[in-house]
Backbone as XML, in Angstrom:
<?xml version="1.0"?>
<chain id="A" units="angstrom">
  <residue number="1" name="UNK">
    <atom name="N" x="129.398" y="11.434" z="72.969"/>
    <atom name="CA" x="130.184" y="12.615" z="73.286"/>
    <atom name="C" x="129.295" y="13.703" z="73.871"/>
  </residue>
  <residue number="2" name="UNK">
    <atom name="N" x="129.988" y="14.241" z="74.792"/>
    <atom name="CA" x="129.168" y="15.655" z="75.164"/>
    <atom name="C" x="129.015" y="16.651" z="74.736"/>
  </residue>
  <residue number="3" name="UNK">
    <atom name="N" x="128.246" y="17.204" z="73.990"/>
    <atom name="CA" x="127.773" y="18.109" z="72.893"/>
    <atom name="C" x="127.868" y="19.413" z="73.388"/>
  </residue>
  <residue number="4" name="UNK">
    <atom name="N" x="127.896" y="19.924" z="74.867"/>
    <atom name="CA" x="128.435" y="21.069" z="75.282"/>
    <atom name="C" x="129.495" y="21.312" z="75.538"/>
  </residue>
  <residue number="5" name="UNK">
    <atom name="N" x="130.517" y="20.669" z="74.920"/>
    <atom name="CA" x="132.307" y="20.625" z="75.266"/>
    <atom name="C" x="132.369" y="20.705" z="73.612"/>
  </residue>
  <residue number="6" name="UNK">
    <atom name="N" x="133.604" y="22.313" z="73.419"/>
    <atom name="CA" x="133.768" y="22.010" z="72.210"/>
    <atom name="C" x="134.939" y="20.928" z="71.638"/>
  </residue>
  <residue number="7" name="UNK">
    <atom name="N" x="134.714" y="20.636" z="70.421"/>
    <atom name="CA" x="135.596" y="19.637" z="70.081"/>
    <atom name="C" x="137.352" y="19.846" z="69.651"/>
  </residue>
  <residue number="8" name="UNK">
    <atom name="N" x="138.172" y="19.241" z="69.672"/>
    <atom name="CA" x="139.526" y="19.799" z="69.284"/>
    <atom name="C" x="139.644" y="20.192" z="68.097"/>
  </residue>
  <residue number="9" name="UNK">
    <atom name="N" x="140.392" y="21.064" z="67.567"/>
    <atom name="CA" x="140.524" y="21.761" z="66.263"/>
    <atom name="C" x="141.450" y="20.603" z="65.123"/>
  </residue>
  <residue number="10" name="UNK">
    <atom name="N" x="142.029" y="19.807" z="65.786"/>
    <atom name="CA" x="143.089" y="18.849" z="65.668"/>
    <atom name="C" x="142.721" y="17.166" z="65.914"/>
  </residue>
  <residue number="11" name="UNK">
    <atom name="N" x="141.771" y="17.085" z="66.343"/>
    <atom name="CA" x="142.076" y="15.475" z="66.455"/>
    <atom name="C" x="140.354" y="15.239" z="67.170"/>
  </residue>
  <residue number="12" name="UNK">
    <atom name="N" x="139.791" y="16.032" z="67.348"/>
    <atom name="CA" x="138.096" y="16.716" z="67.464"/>
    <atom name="C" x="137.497" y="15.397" z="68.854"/>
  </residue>
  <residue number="13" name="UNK">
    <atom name="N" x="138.698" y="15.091" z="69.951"/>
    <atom name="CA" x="138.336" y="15.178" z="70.989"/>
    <atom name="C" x="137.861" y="15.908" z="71.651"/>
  </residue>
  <residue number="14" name="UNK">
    <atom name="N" x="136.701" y="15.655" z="72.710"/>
    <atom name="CA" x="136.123" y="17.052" z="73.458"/>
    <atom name="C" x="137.753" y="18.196" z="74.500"/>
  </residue>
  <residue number="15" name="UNK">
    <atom name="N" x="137.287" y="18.990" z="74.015"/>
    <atom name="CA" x="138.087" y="19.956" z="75.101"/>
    <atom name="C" x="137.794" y="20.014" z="76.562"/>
  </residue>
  <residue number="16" name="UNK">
    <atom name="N" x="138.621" y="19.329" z="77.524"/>
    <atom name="CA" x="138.507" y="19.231" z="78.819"/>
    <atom name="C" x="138.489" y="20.442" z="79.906"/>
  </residue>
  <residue number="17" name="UNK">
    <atom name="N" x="139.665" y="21.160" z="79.294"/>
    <atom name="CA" x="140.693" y="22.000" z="79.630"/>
    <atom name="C" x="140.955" y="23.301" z="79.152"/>
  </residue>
  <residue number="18" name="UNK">
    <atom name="N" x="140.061" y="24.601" z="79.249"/>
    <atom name="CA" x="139.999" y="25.393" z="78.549"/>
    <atom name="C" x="141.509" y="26.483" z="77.753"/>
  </residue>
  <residue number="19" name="UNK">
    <atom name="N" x="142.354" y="26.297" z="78.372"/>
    <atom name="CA" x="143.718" y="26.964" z="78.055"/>
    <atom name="C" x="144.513" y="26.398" z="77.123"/>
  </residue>
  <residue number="20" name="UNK">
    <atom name="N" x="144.049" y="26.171" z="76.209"/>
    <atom name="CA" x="145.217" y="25.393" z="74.764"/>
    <atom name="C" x="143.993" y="25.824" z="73.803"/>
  </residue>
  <residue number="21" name="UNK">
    <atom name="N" x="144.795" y="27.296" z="73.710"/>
    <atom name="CA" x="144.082" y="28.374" z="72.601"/>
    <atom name="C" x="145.377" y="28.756" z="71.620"/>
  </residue>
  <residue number="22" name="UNK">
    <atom name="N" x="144.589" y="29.132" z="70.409"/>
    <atom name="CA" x="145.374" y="29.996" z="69.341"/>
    <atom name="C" x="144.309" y="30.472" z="68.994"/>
  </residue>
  <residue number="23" name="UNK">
    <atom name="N" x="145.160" y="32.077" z="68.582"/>
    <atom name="CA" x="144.519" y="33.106" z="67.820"/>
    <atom name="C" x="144.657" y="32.907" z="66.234"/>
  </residue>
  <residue number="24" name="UNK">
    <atom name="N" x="143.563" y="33.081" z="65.684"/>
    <atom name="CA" x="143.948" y="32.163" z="64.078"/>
    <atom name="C" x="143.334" y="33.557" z="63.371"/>
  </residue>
  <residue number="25" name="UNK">
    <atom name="N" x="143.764" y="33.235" z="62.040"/>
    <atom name="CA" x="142.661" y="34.419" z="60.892"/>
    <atom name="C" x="141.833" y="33.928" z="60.565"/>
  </residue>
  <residue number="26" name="UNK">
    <atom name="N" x="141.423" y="33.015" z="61.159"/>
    <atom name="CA" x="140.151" y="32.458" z="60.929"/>
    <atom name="C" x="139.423" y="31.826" z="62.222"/>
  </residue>
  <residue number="27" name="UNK">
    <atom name="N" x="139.994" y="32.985" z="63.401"/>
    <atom name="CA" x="139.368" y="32.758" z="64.910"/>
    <atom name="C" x="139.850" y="31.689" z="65.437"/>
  </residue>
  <residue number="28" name="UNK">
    <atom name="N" x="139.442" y="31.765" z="66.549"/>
    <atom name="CA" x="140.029" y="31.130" z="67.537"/>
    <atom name="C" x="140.065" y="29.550" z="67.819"/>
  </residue>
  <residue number="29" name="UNK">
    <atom name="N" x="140.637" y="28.890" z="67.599"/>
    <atom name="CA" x="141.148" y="27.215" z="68.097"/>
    <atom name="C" x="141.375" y="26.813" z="69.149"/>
  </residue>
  <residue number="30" name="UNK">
    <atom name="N" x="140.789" y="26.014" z="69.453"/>
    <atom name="CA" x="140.610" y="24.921" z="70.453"/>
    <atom name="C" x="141.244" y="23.453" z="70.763"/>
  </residue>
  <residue number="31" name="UNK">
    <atom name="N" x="141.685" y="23.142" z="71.387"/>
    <atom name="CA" x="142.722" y="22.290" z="71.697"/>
    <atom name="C" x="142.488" y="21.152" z="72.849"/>
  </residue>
  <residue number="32" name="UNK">
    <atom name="N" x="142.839" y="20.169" z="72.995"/>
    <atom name="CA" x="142.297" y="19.242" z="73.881"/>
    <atom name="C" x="143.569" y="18.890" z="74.842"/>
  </residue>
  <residue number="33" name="UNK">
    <atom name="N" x="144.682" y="19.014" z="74.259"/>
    <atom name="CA" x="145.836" y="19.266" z="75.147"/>
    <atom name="C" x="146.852" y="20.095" z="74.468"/>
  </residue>
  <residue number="34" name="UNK">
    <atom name="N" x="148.188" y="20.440" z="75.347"/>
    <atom name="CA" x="149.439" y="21.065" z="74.480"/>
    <atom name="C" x="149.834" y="20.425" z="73.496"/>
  </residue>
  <residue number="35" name="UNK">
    <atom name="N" x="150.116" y="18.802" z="73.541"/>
    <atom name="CA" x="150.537" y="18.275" z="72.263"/>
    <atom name="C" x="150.004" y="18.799" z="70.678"/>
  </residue>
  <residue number="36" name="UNK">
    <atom name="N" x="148.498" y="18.733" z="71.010"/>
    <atom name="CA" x="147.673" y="18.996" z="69.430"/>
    <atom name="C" x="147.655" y="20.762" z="68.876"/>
  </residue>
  <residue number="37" name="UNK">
    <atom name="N" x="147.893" y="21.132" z="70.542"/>
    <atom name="CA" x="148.167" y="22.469" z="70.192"/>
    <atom name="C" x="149.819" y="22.981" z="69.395"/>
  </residue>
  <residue number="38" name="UNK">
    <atom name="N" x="150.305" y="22.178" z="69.852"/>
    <atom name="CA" x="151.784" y="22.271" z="69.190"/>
    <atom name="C" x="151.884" y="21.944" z="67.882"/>
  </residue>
  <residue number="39" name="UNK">
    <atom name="N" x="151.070" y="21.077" z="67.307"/>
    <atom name="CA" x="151.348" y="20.037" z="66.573"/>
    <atom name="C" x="150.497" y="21.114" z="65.147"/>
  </residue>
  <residue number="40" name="UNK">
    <atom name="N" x="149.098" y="21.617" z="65.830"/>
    <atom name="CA" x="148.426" y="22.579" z="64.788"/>
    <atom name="C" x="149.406" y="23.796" z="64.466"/>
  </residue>
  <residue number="41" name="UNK">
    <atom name="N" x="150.180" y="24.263" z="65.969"/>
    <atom name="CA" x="150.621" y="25.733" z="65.387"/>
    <atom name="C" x="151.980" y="25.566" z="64.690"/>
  </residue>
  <residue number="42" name="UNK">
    <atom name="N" x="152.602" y="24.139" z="64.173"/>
    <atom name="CA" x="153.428" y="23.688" z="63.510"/>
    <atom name="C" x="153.114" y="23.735" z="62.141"/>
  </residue>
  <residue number="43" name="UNK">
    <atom name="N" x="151.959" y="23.042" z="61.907"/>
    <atom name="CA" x="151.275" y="22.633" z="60.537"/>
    <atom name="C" x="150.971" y="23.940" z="59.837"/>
  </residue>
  <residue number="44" name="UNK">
    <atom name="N" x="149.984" y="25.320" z="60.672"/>
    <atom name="CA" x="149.547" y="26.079" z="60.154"/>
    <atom name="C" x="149.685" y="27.831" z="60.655"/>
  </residue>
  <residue number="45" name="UNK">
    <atom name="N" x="151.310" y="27.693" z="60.837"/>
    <atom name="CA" x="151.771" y="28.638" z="61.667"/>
    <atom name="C" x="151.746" y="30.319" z="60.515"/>
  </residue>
  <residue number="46" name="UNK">
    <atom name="N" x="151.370" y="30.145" z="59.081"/>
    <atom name="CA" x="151.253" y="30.957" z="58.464"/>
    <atom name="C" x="149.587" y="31.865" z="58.789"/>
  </residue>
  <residue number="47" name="UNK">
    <atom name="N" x="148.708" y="30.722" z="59.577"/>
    <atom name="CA" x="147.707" y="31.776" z="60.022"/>
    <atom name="C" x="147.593" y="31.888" z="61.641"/>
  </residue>
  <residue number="48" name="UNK">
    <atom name="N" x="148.871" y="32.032" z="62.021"/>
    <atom name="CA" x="148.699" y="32.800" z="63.434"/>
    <atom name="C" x="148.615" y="34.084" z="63.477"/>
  </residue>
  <residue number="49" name="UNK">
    <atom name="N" x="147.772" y="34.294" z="64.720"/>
    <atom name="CA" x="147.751" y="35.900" z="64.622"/>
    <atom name="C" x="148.896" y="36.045" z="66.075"/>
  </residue>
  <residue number="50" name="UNK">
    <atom name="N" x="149.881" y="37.493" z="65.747"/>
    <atom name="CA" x="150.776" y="37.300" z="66.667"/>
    <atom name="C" x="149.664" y="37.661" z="68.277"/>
  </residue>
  <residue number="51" name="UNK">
    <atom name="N" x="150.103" y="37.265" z="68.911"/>
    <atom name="CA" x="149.781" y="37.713" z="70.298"/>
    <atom name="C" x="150.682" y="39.049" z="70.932"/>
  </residue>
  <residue number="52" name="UNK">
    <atom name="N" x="150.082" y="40.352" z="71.351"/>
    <atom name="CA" x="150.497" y="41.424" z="71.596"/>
    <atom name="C" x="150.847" y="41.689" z="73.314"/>
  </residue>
  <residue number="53" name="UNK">
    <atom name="N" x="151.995" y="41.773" z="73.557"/>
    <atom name="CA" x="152.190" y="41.410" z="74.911"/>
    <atom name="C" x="152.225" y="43.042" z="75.725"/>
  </residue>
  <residue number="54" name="UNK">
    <atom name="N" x="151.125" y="43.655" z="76.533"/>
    <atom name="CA" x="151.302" y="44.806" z="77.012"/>
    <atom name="C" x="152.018" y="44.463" z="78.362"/>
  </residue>
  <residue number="55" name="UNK">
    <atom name="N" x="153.472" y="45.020" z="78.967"/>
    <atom name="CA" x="153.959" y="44.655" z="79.984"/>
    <atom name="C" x="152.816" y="45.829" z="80.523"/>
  </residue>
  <residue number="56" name="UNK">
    <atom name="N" x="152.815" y="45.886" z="82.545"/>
    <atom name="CA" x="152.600" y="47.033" z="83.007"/>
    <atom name="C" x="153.543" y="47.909" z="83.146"/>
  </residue>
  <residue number="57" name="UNK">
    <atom name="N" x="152.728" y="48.865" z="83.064"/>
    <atom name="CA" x="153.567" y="50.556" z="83.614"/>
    <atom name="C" x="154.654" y="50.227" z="84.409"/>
  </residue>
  <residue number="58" name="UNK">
    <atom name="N" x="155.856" y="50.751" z="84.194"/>
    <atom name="CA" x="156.574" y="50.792" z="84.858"/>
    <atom name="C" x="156.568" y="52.120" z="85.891"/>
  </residue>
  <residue number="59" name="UNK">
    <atom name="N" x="156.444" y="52.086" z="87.799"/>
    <atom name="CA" x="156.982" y="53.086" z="88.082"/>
    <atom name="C" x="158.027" y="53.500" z="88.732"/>
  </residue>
  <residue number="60" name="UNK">
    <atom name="N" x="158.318" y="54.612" z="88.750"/>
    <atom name="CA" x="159.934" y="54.988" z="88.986"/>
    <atom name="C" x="159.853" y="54.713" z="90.075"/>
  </residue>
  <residue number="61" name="UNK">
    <atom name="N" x="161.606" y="54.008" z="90.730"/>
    <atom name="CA" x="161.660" y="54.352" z="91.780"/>
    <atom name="C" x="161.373" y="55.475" z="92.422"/>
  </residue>
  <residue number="62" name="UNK">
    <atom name="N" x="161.143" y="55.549" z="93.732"/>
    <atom name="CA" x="161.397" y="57.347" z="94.727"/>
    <atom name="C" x="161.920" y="57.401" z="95.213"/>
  </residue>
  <residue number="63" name="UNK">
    <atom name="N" x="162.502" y="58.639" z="95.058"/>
    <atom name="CA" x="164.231" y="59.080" z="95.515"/>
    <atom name="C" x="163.665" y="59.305" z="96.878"/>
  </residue>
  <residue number="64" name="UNK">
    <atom name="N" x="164.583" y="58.526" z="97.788"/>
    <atom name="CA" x="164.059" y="58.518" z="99.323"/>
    <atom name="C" x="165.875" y="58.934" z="99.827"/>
  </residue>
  <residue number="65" name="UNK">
    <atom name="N" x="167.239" y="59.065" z="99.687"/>
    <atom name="CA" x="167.511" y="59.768" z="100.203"/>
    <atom name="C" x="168.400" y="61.014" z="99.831"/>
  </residue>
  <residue number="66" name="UNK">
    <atom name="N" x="167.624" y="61.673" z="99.142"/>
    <atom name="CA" x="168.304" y="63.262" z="98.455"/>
    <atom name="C" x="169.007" y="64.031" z="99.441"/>
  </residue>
</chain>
């Protein structure tokens, strides 16, 4: 195995694919695909940390004909 790829949190295949994350209370998890990622935040969904979604600024339309 390649020792600079971390391993899955779930089934401790190397991680190919960096985007099959969870935020945990006990940091961050690693995932080797969506399945194991699904499958962990099923099993141990009491230590998710929620994810905080900032939309952007909304700006006003401009009144273009007054």
């Amino acid at each position: 195995m390649d020792q600079s790829k971390p391993n899955c949190d779930l089934c401790a295949l190397p991680v190919e694919i960096p985007d099959f994350t969870l935020n945990t209370k006990h940091g961050l998890k690693r995932f080797c695909c969506e399945g194991c990622l699904g499958i962990y935040r099923l099993l141990h969904e009491d230590e998710l940390v929620a994810e905080i979604y900032c939309p952007s600024p909304q700006v006003p339309d401009a009144d273009l004909g007054s």
